[in-house]
PAKE-268313 format. One record per residue (C-alpha): x, y, z negated; residue in three letters. Coordinates in steps of 0.001 Angstrom, whole numbers, plus 524288, in hexadecimal, padded with zeros to 5 digits. Layout:
N
XYZALA;...
END
This chain:
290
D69881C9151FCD3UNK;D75601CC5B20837UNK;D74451D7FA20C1BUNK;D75C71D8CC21C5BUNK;D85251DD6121BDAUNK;D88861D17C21403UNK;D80591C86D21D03UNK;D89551CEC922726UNK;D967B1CF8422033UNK;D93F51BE8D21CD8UNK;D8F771BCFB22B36UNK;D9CEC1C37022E7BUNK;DA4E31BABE22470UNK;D9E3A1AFC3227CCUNK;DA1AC1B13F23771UNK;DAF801B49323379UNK;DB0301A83622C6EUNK;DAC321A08C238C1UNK;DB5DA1A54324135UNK;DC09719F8723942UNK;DB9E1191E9237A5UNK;DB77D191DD24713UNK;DC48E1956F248D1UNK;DC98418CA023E5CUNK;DC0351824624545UNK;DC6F6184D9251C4UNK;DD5981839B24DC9UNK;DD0F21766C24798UNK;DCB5A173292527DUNK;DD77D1742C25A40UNK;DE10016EF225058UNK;DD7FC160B4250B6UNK;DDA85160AB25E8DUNK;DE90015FA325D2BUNK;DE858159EB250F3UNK;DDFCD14EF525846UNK;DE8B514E65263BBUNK;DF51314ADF25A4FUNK;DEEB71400324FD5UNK;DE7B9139B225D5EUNK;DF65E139D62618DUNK;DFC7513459256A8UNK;DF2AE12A84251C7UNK;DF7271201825B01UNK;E0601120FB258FEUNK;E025E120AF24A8AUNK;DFA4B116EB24AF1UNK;E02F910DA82513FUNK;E0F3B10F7B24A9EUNK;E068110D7B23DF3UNK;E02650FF9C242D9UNK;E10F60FCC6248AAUNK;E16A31017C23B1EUNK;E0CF00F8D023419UNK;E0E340ED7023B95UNK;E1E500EE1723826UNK;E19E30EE57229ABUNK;E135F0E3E722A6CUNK;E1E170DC5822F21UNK;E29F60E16E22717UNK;E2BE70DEDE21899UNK;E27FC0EBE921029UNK;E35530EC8B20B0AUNK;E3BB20EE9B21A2FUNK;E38EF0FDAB21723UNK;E37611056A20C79UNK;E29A110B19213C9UNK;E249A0FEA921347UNK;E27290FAA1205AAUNK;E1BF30F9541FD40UNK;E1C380FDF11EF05UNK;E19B40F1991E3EAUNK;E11AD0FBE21DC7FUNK;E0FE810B1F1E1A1UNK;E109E1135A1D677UNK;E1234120011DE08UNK;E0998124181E983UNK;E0DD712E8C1F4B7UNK;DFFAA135551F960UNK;E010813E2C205D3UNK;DF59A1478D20580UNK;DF37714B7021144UNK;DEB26159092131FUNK;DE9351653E21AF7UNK;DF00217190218FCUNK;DE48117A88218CCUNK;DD58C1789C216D8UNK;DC78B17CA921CC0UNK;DC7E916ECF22206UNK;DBD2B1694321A9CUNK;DBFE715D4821227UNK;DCA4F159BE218B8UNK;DD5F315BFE20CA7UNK;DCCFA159D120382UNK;DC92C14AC2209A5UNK;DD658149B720845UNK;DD94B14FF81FA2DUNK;DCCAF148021F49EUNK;DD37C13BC11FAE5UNK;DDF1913F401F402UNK;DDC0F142751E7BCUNK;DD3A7134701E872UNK;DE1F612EBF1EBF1UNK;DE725134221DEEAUNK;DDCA51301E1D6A2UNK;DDDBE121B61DCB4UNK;DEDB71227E1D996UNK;DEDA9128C51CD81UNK;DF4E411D8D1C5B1UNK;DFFF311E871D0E8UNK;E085112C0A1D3D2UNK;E04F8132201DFEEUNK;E0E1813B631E692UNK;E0664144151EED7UNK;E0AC9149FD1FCF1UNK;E01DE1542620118UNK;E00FE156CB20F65UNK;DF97416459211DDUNK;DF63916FB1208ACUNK;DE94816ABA203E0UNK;DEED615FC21FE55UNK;DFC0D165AD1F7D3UNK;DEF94171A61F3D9UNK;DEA00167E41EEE5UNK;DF32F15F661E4A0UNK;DF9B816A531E0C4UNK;DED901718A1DBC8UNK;DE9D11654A1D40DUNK;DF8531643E1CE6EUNK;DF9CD1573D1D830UNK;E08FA1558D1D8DAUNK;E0C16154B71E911UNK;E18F914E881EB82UNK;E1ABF153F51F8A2UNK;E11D015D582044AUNK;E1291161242118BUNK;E0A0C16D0F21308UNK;E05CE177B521CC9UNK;E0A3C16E91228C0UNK;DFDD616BC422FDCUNK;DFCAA176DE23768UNK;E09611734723F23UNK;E08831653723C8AUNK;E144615D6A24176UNK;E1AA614ED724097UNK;E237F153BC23ADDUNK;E1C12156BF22D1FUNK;E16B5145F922D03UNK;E271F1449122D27UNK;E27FF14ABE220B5UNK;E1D9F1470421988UNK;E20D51390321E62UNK;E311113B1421A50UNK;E2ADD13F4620B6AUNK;E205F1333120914UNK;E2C1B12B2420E2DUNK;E36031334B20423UNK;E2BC012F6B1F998UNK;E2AA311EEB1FDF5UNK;E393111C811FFB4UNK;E3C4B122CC1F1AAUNK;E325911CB81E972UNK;E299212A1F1E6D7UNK;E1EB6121ED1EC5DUNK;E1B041152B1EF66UNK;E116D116DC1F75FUNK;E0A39123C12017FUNK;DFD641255A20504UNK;DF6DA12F9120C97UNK;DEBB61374520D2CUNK;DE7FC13E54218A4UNK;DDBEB1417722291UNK;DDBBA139AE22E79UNK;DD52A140DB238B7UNK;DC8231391123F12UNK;DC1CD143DA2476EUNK;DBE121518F24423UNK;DB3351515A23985UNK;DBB221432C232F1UNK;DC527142FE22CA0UNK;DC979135EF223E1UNK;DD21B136AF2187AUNK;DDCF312C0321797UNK;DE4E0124E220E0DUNK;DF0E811D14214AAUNK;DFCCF1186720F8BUNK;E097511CA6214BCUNK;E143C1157920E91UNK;E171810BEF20CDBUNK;E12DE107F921B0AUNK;E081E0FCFD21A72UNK;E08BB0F266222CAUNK;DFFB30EDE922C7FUNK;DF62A0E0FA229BDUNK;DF9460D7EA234AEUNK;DEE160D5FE23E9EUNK;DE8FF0C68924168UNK;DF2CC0C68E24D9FUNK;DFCF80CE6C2488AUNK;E09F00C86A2434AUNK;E11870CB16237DDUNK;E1D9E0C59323F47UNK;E2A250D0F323EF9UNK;E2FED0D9F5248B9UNK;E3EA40DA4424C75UNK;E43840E649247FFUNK;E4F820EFFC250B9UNK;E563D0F22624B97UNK;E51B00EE6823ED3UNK;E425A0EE5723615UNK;E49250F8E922CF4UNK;E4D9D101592370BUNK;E3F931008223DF2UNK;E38B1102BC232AFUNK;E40EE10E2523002UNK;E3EE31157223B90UNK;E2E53110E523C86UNK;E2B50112E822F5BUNK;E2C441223D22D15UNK;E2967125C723CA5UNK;E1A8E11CCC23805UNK;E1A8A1253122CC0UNK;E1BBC131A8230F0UNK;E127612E7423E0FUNK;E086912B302344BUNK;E09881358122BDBUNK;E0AB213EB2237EFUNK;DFDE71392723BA1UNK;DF6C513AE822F5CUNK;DFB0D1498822F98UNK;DF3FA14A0623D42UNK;DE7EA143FB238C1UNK;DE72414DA122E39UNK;DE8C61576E235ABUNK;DDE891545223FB8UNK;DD5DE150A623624UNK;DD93215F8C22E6CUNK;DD542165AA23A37UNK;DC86F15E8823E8CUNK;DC34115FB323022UNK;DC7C916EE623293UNK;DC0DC16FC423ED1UNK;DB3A416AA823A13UNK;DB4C11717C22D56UNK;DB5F517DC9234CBUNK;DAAF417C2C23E3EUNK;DA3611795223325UNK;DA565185C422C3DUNK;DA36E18CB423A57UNK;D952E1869F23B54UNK;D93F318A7A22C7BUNK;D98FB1982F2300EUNK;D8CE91988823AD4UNK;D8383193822326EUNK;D856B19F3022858UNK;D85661A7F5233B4UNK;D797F1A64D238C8UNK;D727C1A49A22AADUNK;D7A0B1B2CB226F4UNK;D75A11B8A8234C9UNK;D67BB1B4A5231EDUNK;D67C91B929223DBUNK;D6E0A1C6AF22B3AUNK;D634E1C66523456UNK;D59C41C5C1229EEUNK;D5F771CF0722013UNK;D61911D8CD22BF1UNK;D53F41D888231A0UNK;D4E211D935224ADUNK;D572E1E63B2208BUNK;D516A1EAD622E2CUNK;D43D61E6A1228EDUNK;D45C61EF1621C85UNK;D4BBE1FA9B22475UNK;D3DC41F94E22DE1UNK;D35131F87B222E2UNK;D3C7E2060C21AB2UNK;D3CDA20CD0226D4UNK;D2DDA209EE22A2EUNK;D2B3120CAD21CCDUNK;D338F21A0421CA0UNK;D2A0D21F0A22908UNK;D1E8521B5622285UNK;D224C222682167BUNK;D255E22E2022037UNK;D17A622D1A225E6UNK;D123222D402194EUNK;D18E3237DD21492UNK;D14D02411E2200CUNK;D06E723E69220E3UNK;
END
């Protein structure tokens, strides 16, 4: 049975261990908020350019862009994995890790080339001897546009020379604080739209010409929608943070008050034992004299 200084010394630990989850709860807490205010900022933009980019697809022959061209038979498969950087964020990376794992399994008789995005997931290969053709790590901390460039200039490296003829990616998309939805999406080459019942399949008039359009549109979609994924994740990294820490805090209080009872009750009965020697002590005393 504890004895009363190690009810107190796990009562101490177990407060100390609180403040940091509050804390950590906190920080998450403000992170979402700007995390929040930037994918609610970029969604539209995205959004549109997606349907506008489509909707040219649709029109122009796959061979107007290399992009757009459409493997006869994909043999190799470019996977971005797309992960935090650190954990205590509940099953956030491994949702994501599961998912991708599942991916390999379902590709096994094609050769994926893996592009890790976040620690976890380059953690994560490497320790199961996973070859990863490329990562970007350590970045989401100070997460700029500038890191969807490069990761969008090295998938397009891998298209154009034949490494792979086709990239998916796997990443959280963020749906509010306690949801989170993993998501598979193709990246290259860009799908076209279906038309609507209204819509026409008729052609635009190109300045100055479709090549030179498509050239310019194709990697500023890209990297918007890539840039956009990386915001999802990272809204979605910090809500799942957020609730996995205020979880832990409520934990934290529960085993408070069950350790400051079992203190309580440990303490009043060493105070019980102390009463009932001391009483007995006197009456021995009594005893003695008469």
């Amino acid at each position: 049975m504890p004895t009363i200084r190690d009810i107190q010394r796990r009562i101490a630990s177990v407060e100390s261990t609180r403040q940091i989850t509050n804390t950590m709860q906190m920080v998450a807490a403000a992170k979402l908020r700007r995390a929040q205010e930037r994918i609610f900022a970029a969604r539209p933009y995205s959004d549109a350019l997606d349907r506008v980019l489509k909707s040219l697809a649709m029109r122009a022959k796959r061979d107007v862009h290399p992009l757009l061209a459409e493997r006869k038979s994909v043999g190799k498969v470019g996977l971005v994995v797309v992960t935090a950087d650190r954990g205590l964020c509940a099953g956030f990376n491994g949702n994501i890790l599961r998912r991708a794992s599942l991916y390999l399994g379902e590709h096994r008789d094609e050769e994926v080339v893996l592009f890790s995005v976040g620690r976890k997931a380059r953690d994560f290969f490497r320790h199961r001897n996973v070859h990863v053709g490329d990562e970007q790590v350590n970045f989401f901390d100070r997460l700029e546009y500038r890191h969807s460039h490069e990761i969008v200039e090295k998938v397009i490296e891998w298209f154009i020379s034949g490494k792979v003829d086709r990239v998916d990616l796997i990443y959280n998309e963020f749906k509010s604080v306690v949801r989170q939805d993993v998501v598979v999406r193709q990246l290259l080459p860009i799908l076209p739209s279906e038309p609507g019942p209204d819509e026409s399949r008729t052609d635009y008039l190109y300045e100055p010409s479709e090549a030179g359009v498509f050239d310019r549109l194709l990697p500023r979609h890209l990297t918007i929608q890539v840039w956009r994924m990386l915001l999802e994740s990272s809204a979605a990294e910090q809500g799942a943070r957020m609730t996995a820490m205020e979880s832990a805090t409520d934990n934290a209080d529960e085993m408070i008050e069950t350790l400051t009872l079992s203190y309580n009750k440990a303490r009043q009965g060493a105070i019980t034992t102390e009463l009932l020697d001391i009483a007995g002590g006197a009456e021995a005393l009594q005893s003695a004299a008469g």
